[in-house]
GUMI-39797 format. One record per atom (N, C-alpha, C, CB): residue number from 1; residue in one letter; x, y negated, z negated. Coordinates in steps of 0.2 Angstrom, whole numbers, plus 5000, padded with zeros to 4 digits. Atoms other than C-alpha are relative to their C-alpha. Glycine has a CB too. Example, Ala and Ser with C-alpha at 12.3 -4.5 7.8 and 13.67 -1.06 7.14 Angstrom:
! GUMI-39797
{1 A {5004 5006 5000}};
{1 A {5062 5022 4961}};
{1 A {5004 4994 5000}};
{1 A {4995 5000 4994}};
{2 S {4996 5006 5001}};
{2 S {5068 5005 4964}};
{2 S {4996 4995 4997}};
{2 S {5002 4998 5007}};
This chain:
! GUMI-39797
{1 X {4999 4993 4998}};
{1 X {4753 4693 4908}};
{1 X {4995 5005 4998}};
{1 X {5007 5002 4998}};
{2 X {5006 4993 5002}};
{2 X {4740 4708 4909}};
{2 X {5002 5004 4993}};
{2 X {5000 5006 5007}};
{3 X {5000 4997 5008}};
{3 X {4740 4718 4890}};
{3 X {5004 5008 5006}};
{3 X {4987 5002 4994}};
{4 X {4999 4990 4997}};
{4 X {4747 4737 4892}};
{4 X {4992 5004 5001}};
{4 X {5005 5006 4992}};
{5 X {5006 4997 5000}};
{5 X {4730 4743 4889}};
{5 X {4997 4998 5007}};
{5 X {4995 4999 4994}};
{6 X {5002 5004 4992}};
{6 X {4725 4731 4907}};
{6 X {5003 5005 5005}};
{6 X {5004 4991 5002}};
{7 X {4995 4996 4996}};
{7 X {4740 4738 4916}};
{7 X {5000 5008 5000}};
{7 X {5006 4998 4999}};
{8 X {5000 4994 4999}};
{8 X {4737 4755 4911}};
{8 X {4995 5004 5003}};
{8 X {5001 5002 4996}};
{9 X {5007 4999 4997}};
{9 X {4719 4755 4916}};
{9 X {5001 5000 5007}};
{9 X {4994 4995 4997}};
{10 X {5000 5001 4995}};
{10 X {4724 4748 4932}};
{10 X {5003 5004 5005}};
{10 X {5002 4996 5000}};
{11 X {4999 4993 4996}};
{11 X {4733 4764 4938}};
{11 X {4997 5007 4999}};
{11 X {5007 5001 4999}};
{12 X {5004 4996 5002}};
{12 X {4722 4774 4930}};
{12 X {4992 5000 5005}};
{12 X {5000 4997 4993}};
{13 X {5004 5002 4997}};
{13 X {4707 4767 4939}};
{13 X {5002 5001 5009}};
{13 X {4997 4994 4997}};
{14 X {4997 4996 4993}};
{14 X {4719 4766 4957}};
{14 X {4996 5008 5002}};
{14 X {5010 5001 4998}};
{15 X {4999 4991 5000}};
{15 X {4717 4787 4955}};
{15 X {4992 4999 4998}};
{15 X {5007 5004 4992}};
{16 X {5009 4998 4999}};
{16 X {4696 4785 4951}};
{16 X {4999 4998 5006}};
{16 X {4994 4995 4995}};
{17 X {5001 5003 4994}};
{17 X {4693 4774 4966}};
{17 X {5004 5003 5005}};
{17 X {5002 4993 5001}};
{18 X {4998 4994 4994}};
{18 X {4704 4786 4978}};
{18 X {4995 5002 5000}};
{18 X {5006 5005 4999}};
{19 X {5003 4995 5003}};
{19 X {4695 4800 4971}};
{19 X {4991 4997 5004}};
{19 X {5003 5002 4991}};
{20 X {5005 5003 4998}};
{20 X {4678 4790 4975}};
{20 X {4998 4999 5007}};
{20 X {5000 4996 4996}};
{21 X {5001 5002 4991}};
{21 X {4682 4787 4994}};
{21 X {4997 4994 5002}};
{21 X {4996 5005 5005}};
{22 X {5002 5007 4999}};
{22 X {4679 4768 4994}};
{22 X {5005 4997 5000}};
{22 X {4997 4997 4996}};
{23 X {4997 5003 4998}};
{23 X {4691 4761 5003}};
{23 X {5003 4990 4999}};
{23 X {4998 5003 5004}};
{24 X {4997 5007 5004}};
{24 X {4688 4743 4999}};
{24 X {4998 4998 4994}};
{24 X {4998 4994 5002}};
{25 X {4999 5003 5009}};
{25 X {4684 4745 4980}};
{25 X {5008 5004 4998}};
{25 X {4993 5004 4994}};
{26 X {4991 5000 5003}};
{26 X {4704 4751 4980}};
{26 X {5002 4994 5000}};
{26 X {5007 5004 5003}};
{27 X {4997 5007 5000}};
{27 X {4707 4735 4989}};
{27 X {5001 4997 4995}};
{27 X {4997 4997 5002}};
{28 X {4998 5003 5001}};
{28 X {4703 4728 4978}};
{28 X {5004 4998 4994}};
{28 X {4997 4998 5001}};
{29 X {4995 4999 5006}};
{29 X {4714 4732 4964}};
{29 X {5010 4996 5003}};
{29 X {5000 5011 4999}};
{30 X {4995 5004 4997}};
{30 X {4729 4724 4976}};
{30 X {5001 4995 5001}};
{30 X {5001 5001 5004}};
{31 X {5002 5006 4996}};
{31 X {4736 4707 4981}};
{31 X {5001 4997 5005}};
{31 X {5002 4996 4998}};
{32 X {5000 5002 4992}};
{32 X {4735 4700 4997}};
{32 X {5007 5004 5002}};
{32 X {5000 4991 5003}};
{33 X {4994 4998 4996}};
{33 X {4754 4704 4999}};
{33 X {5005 5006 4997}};
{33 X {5004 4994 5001}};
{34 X {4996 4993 5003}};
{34 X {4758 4720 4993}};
{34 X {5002 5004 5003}};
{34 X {4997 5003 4996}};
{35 X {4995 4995 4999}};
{35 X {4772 4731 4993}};
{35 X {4998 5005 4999}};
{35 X {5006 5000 4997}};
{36 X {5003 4993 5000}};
{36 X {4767 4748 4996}};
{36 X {5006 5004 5001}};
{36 X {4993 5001 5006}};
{37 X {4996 4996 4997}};
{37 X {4781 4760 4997}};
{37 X {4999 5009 4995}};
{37 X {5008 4996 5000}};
{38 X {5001 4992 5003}};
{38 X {4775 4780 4996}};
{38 X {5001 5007 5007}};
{38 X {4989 5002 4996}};
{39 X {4997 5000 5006}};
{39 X {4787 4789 4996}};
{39 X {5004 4994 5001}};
{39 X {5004 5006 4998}};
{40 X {4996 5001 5000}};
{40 X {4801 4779 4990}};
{40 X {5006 5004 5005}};
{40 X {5000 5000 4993}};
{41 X {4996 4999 4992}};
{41 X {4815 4778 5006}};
{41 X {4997 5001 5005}};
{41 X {5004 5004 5001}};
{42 X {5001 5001 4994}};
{42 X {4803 4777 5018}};
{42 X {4998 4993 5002}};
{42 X {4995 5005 5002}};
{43 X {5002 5007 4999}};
{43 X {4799 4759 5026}};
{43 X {4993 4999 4996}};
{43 X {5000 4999 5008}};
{44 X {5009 5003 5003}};
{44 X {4786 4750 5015}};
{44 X {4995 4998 5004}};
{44 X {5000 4994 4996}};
{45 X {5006 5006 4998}};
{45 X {4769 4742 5019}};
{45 X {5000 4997 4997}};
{45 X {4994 5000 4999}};
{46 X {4999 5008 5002}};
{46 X {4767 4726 5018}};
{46 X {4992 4996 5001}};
{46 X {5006 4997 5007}};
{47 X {5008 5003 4997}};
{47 X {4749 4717 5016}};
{47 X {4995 5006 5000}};
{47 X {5001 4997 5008}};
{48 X {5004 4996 5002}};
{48 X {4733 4722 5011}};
{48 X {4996 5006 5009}};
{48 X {4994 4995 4995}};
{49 X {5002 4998 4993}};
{49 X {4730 4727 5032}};
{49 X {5003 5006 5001}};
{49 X {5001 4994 5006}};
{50 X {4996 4994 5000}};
{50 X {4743 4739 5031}};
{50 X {4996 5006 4997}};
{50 X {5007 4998 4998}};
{51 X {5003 4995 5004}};
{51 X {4737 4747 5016}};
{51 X {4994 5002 5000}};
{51 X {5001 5000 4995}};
{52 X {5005 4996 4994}};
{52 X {4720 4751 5024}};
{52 X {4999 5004 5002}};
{52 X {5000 5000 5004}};
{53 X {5001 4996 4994}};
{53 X {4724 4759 5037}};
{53 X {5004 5008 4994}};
{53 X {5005 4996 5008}};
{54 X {4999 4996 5002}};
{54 X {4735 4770 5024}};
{54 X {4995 5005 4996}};
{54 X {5002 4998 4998}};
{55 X {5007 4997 5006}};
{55 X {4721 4773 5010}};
{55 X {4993 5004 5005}};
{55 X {4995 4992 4994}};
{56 X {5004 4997 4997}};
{56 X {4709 4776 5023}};
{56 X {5002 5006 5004}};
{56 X {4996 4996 5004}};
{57 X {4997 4992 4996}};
{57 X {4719 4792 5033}};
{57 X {5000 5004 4993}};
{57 X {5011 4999 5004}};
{58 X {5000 4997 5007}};
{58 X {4723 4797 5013}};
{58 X {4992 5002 4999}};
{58 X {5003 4995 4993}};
{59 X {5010 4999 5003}};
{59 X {4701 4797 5011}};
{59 X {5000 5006 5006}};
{59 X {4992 4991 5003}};
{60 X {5004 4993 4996}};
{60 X {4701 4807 5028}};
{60 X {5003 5006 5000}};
{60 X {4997 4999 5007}};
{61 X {4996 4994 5001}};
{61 X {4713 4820 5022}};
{61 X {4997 5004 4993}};
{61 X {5008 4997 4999}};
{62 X {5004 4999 5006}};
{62 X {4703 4821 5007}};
{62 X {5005 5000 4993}};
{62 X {4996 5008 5001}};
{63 X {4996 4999 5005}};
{63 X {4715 4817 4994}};
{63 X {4996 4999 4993}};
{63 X {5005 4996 5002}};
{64 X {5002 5001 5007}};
{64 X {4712 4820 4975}};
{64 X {5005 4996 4995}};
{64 X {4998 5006 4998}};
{65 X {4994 5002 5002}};
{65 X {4722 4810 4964}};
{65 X {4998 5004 4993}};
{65 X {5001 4993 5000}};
{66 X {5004 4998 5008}};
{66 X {4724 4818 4944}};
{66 X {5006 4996 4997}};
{66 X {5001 5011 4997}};
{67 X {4996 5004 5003}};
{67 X {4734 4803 4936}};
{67 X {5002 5005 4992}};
{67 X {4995 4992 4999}};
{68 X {4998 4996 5004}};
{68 X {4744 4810 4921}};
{68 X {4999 4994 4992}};
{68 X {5008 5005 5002}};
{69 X {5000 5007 5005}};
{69 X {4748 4796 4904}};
{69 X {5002 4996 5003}};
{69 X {5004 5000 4994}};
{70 X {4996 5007 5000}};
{70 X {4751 4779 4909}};
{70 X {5004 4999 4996}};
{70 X {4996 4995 5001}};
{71 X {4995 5004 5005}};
{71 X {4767 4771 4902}};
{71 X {5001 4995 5002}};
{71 X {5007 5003 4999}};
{72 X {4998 5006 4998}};
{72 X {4770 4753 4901}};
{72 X {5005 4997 4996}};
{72 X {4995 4996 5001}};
{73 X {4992 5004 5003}};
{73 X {4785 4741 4899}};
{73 X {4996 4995 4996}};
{73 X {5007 4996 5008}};
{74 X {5000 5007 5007}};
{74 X {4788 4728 4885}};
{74 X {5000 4993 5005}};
{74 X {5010 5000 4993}};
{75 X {5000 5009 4997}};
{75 X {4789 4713 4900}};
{75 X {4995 5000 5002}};
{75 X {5004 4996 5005}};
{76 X {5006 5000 4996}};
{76 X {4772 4714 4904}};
{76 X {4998 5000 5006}};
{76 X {4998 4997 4999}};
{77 X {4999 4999 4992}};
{77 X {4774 4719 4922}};
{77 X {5000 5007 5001}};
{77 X {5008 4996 5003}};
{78 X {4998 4994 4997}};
{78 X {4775 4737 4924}};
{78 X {4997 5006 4997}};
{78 X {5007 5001 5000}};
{79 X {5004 4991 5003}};
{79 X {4766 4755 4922}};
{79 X {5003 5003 5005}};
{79 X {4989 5001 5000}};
{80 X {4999 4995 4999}};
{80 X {4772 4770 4925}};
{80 X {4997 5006 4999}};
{80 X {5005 5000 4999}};
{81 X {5006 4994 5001}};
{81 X {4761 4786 4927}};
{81 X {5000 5006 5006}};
{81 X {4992 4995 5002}};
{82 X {5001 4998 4996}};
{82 X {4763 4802 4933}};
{82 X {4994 5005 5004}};
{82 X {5005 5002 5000}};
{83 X {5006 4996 5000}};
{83 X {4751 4812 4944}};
{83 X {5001 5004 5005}};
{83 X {4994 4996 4999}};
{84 X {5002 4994 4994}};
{84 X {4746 4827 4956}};
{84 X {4994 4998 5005}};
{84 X {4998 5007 4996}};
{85 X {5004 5002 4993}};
{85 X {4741 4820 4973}};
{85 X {4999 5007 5003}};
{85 X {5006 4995 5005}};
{86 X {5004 4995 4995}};
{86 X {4731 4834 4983}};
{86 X {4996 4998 5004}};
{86 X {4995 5005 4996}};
{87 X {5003 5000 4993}};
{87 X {4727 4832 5002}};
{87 X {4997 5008 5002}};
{87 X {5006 4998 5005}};
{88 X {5004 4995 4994}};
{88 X {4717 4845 5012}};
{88 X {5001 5000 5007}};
{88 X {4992 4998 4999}};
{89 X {5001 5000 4990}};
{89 X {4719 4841 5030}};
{89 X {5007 4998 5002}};
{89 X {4993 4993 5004}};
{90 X {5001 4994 4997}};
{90 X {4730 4848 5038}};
{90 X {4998 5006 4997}};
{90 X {5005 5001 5004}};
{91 X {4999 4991 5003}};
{91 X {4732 4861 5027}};
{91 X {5003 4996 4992}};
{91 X {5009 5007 5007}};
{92 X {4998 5002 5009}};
{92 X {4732 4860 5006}};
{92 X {5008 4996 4999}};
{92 X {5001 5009 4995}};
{93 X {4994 5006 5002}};
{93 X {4747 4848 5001}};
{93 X {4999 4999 4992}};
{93 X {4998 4992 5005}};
{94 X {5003 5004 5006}};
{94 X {4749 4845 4982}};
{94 X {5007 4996 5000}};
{94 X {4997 5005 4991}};
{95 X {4993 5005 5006}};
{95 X {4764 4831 4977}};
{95 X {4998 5000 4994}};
{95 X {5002 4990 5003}};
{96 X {5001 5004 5008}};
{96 X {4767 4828 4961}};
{96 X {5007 4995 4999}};
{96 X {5000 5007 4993}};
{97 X {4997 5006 4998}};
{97 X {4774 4810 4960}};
{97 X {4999 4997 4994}};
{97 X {4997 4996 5007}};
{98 X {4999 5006 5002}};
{98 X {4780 4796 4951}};
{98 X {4997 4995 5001}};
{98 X {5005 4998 5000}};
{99 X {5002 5007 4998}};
{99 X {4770 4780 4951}};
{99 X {5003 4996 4998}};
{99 X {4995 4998 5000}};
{100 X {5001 5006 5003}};
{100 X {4777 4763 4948}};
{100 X {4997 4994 5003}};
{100 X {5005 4998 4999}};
{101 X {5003 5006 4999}};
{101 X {4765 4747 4948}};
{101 X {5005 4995 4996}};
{101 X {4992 5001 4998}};
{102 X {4999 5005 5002}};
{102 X {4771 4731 4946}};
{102 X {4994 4995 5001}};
{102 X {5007 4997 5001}};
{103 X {5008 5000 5002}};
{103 X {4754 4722 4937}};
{103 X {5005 4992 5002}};
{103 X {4994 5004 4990}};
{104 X {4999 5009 5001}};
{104 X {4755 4701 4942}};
{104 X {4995 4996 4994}};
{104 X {4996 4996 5007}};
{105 X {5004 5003 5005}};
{105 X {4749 4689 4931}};
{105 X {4990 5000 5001}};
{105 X {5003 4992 5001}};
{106 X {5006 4999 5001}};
{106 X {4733 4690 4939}};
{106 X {4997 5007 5001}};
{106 X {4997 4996 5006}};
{107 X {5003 4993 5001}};
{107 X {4730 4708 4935}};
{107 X {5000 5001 5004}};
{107 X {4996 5002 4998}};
{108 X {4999 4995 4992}};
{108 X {4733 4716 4953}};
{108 X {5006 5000 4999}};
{108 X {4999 4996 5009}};
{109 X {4991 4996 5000}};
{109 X {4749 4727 4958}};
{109 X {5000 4996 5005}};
{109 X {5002 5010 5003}};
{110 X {4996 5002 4993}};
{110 X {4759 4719 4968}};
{110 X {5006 5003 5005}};
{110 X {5001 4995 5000}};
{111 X {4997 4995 4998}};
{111 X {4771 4732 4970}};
{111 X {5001 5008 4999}};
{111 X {5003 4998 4999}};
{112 X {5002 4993 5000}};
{112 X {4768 4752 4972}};
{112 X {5006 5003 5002}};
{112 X {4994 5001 5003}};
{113 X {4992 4997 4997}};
{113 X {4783 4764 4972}};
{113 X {4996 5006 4998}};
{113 X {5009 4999 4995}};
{114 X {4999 4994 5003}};
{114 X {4780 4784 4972}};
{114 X {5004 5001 5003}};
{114 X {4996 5004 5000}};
{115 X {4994 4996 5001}};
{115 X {4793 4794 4969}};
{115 X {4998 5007 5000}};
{115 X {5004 4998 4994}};
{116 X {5001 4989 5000}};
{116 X {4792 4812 4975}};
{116 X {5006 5002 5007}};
{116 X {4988 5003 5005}};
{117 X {4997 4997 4995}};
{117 X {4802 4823 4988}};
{117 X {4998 5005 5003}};
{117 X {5004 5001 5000}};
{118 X {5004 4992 4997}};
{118 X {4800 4840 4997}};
{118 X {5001 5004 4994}};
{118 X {5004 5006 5009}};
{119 X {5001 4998 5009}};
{119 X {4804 4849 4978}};
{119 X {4996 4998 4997}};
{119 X {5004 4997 4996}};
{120 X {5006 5002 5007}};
{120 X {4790 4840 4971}};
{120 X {4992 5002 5006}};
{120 X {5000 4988 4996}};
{121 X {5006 4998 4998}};
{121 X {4778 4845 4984}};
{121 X {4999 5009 5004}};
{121 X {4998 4992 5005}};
{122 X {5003 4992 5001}};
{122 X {4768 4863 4986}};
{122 X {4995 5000 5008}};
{122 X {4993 5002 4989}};
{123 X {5003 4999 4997}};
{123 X {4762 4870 5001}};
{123 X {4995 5006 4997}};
{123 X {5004 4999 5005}};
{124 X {5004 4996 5001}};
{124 X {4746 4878 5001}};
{124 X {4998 5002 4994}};
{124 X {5001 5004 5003}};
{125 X {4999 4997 5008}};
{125 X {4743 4891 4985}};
{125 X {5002 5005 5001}};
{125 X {4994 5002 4997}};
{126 X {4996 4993 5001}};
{126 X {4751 4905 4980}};
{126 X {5008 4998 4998}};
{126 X {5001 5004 5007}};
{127 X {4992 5001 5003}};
{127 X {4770 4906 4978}};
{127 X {5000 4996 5007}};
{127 X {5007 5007 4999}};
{128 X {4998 5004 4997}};
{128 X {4780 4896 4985}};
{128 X {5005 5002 5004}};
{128 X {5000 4996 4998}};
{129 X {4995 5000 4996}};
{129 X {4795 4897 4997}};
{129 X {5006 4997 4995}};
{129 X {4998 4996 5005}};
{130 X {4995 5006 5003}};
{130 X {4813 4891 4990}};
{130 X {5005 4999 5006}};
{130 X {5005 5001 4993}};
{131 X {4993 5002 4996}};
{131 X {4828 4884 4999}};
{131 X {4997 4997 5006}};
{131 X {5004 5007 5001}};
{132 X {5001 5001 4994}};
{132 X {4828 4881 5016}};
{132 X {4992 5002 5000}};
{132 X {5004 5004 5005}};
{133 X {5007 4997 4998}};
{133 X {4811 4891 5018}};
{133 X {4996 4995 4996}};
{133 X {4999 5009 4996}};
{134 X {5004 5006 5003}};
{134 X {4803 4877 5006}};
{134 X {5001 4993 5004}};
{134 X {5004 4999 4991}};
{135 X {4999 5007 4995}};
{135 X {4811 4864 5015}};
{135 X {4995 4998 5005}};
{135 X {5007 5001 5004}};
{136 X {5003 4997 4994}};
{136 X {4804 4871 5032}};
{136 X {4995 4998 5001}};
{136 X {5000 5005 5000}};
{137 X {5006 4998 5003}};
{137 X {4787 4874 5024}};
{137 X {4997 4992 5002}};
{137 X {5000 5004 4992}};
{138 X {5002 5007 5002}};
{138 X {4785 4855 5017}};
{138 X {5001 4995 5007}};
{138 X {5005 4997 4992}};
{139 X {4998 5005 4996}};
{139 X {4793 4845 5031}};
{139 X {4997 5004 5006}};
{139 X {5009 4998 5001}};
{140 X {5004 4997 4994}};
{140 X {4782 4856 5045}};
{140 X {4993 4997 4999}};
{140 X {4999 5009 4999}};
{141 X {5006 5004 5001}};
{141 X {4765 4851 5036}};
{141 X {5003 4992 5001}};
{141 X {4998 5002 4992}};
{142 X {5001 5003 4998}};
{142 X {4770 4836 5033}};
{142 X {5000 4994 5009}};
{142 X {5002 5000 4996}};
{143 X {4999 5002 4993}};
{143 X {4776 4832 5052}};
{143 X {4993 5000 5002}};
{143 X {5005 5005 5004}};
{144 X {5007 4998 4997}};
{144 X {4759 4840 5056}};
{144 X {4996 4994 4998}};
{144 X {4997 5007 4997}};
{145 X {5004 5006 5003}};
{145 X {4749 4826 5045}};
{145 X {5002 4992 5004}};
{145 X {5001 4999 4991}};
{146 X {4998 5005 4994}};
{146 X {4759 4813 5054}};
{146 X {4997 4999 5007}};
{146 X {5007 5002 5002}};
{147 X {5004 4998 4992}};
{147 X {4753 4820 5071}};
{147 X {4994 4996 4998}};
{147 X {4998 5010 5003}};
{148 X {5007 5002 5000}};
{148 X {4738 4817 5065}};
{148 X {4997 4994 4999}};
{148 X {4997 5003 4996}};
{149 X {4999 5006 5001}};
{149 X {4740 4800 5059}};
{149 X {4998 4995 5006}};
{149 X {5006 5001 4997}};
{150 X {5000 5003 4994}};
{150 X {4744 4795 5074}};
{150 X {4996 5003 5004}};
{150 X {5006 5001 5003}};
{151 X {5006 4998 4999}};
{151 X {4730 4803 5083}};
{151 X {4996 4996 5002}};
{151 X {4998 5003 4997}};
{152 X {5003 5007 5004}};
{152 X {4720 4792 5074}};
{152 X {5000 4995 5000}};
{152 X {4999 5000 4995}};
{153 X {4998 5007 5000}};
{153 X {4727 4778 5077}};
{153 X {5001 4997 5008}};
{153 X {5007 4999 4995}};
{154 X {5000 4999 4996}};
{154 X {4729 4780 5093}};
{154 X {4993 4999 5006}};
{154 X {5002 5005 4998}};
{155 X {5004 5003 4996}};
{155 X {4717 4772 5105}};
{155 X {4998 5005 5006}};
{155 X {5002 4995 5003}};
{156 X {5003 4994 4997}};
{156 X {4706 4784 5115}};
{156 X {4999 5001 5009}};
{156 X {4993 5001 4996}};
């Protein structure tokens, strides 16, 4: 099993290689058949074809990642790290999320969980909105990034 200091590098470096916009040097931090689910409760990815198409919509949104301390479990399987995801396109986005990797023996994730909701994520700058009005705000953008998604994916 990979060391803590392996596994903590490995989510650590995930968050360089975003930030870098090399789409197949994240690859290759994954194993063929990896579980991708961000956020937690929405339907996972499955397979490195899926997560692709993710990471590369994440590059042309311009996301920045800012990983916070990696934490890793005593079974040699698991880092936990939080950090402040920032998109640009549609319109400023920061989550701030929970990551869990589960690290395989051959030192790739093979399973990814973030944990965030509309509470953890900030539209634009400035103050923010609460209640309903926050709600509103977060689930509008994101609907909008969606659109766009699909756009893009979308055959011309």
């Amino acid at each position: 099993m990979p060391d803590e200091a392996t596994r903590k590098n490995l989510a650590t470096e995930y968050a360089r290689r975003m930030n870098a916009g090399d789409v197949d040097k994240v690859l290759e931090l994954f194993s063929d058949d990896v579980r991708f689910e961000d956020p937690v409760g929405t339907p996972p990815l499955v397979g490195k074809k899926d997560l692709r198409r993710r990471i590369a919509w994440s590059m042309k949104c311009e996301v920045h990642e800012e990983p916070g301390r990696p934490v890793a479990s005593m079974d040699g399987r698991w880092v936990v790290v939080p950090t402040t995801v920032t998109v640009y396109i549609p319109t400023k986005l920061t989550f701030h999320i929970i990551g869990v990797m589960e690290v395989g023996e051959d030192g790739l994730s093979h399973h990814v969980q973030a944990f965030w909701g509309v509470t953890d994520t900030h539209v634009g700058d400035g103050p923010q909105p609460t209640g309903v009005a926050q709600f509103m705000a977060v689930t509008e953008a994101l609907t909008r990034m969606g659109d766009l998604a699909k756009e893009q994916s979308s055959p011309a």
